[in-house]
C-alpha positions as CSV (number, residue, x, y, z in Angstrom):
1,X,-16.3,-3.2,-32.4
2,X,-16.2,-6.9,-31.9
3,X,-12.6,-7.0,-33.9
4,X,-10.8,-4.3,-31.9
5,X,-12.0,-6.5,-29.0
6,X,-10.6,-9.7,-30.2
7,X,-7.5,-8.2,-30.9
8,X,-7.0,-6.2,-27.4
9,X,-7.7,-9.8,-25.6
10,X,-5.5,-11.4,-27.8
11,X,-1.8,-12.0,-27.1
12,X,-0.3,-10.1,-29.8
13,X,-2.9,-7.4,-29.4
14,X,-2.3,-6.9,-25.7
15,X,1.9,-6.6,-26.2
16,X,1.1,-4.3,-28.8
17,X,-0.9,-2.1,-27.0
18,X,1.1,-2.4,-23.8
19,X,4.1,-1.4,-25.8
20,X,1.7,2.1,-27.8
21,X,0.4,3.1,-24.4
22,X,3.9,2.3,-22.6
23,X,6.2,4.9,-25.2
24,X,2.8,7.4,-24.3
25,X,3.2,7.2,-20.9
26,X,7.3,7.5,-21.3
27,X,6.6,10.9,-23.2
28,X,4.1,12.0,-20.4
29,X,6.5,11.6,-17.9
30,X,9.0,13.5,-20.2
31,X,6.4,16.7,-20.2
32,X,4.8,16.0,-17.2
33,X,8.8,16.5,-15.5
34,X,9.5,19.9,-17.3
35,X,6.4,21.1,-15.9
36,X,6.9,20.5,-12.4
37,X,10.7,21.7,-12.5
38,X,8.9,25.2,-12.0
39,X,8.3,24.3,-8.5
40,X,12.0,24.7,-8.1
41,X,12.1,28.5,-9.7
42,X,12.7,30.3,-6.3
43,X,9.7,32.6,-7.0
44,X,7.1,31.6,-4.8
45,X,5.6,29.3,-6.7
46,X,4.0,32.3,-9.3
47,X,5.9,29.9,-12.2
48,X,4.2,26.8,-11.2
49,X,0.6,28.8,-10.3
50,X,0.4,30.4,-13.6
51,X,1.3,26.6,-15.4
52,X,-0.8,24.7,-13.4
53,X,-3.9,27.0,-14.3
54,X,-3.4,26.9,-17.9
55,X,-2.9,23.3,-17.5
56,X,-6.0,23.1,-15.9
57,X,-8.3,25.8,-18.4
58,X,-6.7,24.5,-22.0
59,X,-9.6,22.1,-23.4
60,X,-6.7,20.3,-25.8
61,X,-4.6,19.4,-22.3
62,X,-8.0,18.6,-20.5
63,X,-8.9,16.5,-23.8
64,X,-4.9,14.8,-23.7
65,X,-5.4,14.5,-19.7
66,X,-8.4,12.3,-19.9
67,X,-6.9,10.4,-22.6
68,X,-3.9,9.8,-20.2
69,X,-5.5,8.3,-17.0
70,X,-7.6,6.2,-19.6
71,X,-4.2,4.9,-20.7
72,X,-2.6,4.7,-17.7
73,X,-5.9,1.9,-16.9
74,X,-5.6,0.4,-19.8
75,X,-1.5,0.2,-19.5
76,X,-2.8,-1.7,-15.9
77,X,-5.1,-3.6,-16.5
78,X,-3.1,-5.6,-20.1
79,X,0.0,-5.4,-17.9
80,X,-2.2,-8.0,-15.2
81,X,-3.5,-9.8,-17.5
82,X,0.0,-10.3,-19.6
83,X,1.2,-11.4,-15.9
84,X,-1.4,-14.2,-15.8
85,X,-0.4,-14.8,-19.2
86,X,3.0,-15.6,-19.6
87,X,2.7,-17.5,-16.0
88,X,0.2,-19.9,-16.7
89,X,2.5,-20.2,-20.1
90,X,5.4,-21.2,-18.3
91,X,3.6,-23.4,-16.0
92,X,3.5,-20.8,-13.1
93,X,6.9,-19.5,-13.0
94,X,8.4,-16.4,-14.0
95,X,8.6,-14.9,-17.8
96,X,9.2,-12.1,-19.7
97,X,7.4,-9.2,-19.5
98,X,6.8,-8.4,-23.2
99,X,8.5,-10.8,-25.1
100,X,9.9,-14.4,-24.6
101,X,13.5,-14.6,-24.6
102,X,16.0,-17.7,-23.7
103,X,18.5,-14.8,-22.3
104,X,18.3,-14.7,-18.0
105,X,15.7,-12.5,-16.9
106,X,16.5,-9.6,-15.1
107,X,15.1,-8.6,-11.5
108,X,12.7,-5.7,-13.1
109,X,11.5,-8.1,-15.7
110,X,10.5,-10.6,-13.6
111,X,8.7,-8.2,-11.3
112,X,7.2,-5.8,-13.7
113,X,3.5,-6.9,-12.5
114,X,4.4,-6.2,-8.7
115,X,6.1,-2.7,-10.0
116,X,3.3,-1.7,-11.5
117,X,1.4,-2.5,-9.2
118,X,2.9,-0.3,-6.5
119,X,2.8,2.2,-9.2
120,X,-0.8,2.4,-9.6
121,X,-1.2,3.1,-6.2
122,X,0.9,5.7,-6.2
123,X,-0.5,7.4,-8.7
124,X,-4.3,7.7,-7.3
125,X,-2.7,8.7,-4.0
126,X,-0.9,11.4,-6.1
127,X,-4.3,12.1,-7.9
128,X,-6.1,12.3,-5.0
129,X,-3.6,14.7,-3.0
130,X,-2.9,17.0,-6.0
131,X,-5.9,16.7,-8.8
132,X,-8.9,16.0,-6.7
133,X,-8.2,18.2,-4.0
134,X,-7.3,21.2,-6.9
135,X,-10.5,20.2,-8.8
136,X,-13.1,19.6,-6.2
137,X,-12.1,21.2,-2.7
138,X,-11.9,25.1,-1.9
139,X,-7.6,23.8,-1.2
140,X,-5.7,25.4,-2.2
141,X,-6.7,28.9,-1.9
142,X,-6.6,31.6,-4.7
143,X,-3.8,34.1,-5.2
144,X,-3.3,36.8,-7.7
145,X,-0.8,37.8,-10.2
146,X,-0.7,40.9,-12.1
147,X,-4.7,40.5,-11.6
148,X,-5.1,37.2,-12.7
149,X,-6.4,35.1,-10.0
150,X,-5.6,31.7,-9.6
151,X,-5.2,28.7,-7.4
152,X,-2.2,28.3,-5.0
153,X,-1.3,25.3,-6.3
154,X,2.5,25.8,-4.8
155,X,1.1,25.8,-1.1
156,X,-0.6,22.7,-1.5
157,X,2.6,21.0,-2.5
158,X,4.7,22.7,-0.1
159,X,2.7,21.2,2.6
160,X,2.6,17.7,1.1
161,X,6.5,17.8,0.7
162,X,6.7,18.9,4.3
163,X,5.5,15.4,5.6
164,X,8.5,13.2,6.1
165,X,6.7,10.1,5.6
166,X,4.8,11.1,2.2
167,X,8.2,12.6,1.0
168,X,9.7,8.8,1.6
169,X,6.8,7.5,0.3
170,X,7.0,9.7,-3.1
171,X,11.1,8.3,-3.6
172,X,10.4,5.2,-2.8
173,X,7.7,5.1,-5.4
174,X,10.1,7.3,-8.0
175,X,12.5,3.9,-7.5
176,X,10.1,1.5,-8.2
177,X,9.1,3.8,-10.9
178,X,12.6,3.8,-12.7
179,X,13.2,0.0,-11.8
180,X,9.8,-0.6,-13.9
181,X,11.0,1.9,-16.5
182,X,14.4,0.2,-17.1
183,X,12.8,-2.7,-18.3
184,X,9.7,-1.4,-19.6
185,X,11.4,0.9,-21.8
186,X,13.3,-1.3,-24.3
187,X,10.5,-3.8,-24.2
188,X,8.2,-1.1,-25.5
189,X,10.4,-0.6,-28.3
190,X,11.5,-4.7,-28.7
191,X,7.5,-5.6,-28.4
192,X,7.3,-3.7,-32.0
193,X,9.6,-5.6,-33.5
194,X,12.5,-2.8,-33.2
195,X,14.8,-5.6,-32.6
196,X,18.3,-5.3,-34.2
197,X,22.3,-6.0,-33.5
198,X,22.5,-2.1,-34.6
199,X,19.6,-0.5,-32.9
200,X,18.6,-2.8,-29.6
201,X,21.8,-1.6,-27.9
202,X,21.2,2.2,-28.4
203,X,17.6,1.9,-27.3
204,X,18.6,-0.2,-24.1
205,X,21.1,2.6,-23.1
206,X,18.7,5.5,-23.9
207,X,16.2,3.2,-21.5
208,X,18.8,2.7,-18.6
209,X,19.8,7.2,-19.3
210,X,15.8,7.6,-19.2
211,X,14.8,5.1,-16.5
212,X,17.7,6.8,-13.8
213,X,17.2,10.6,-15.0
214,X,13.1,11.1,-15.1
215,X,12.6,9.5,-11.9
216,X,15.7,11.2,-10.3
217,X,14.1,14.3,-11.4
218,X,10.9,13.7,-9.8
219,X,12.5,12.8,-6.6
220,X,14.7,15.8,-6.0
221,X,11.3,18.0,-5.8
222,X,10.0,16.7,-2.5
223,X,13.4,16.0,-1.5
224,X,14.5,20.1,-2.0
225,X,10.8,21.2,-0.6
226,X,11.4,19.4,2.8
227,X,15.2,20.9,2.9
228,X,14.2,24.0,2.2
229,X,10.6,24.5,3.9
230,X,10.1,22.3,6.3
């Protein structure tokens, strides 16, 4: 194993796999979005209920979910590391987040370390108020449908979404989010050598579409649940 750790703690290696485990993460996010638009069925959360428990009982999503938060870590940790990189490379200034470029820096690429970051902390105070406390507490409690009991996933987020400040909190973190995705996402694709007069252009306005839609969609959940419930 001694090669596949020389080559994640090299330079190349760690772009690369920042750039596989980046596109993953982007097609997580994708899914990840469709799934939760069911919180916004107007059927009292039976949609979402009925998802989230086969989410949680399918051994191939359990198997993909564990694989997921051990990217996500690993998409952390190579991004600090690439940070301390290309800083002590250019002498303790700013650089490029994937690749060197002589083109000016943009204000997500010369902050993608503080991004994501903030990001990171977001996300295990999201998987501590959603996946711990569905995994390992008796909240939220069970409801049937049709016979088929389940957990009332729903309620749980209907009360998160009902706190001002977590609701500010969760937008807030959907803009850093999409400010961390605008860069992030034609680096992925740039750091693989998908580089060209033809192509780059495309993939930068697909990035700058997916980087304002995804996290748009996240927001308007909590945004809709306090308007509506609280």
């Amino acid at each position: 194993m001694s090669w596949l750790t020389n080559f994640l703690f090299s330079s190349i290696g760690r772009k690369l796999t920042m750039s596989l485990t980046g596109i993953f993460l982007i097609l997580f996010l994708t899914v990840h979005l469709l799934g939760n638009i069911q919180l916004l069925a107007g059927d009292g959360g039976e949609s979402f209920n009925l998802y989230a428990d086969f989410m949680g009982h399918n051994p191939l999503i359990q198997f993909i979910s564990i694989g997921n938060f051990f990217f996500i870590f690993l998409h952390a940790v190579l991004g600090i590391l690439l940070y301390f990189q290309n800083k002590a490379a250019s002498g303790g200034g700013n650089s490029r987040y994937a690749v060197k470029s002589t083109k000016t820096t943009t204000y997500s690429s010369r902050n993608m370390a503080w991004f994501g970051t903030v990001i990171l902390v977001f996300i295990l105070i999201h998987l501590f108020q959603f996946w711990f406390k569905v995994k390992f507490t008796n909240f939220p409690e069970m409801i049937t449908y049709d016979g088929v009991q389940v957990k009332d996933v729903y309620t749980l987020v209907a009360a998160t979404f009902s706190s001002i400040p977590f609701v500010i909190f969760y937008v807030a973190s959907m803009i850093v989010i999409g400010l961390h995705l605008s860069h992030g996402f034609q680096s992925a694709f740039q750091s693989l050598g998908l580089n060209h007069k033809k192509y780059t252009p495309i993939i930068k306005g697909l990035g700058t579409a997916y980087s304002i839609l995804i996290p748009l969609g996240y927001a308007i959940i909590p945004i809709v649940f306090y308007l509506t419930k609280a």
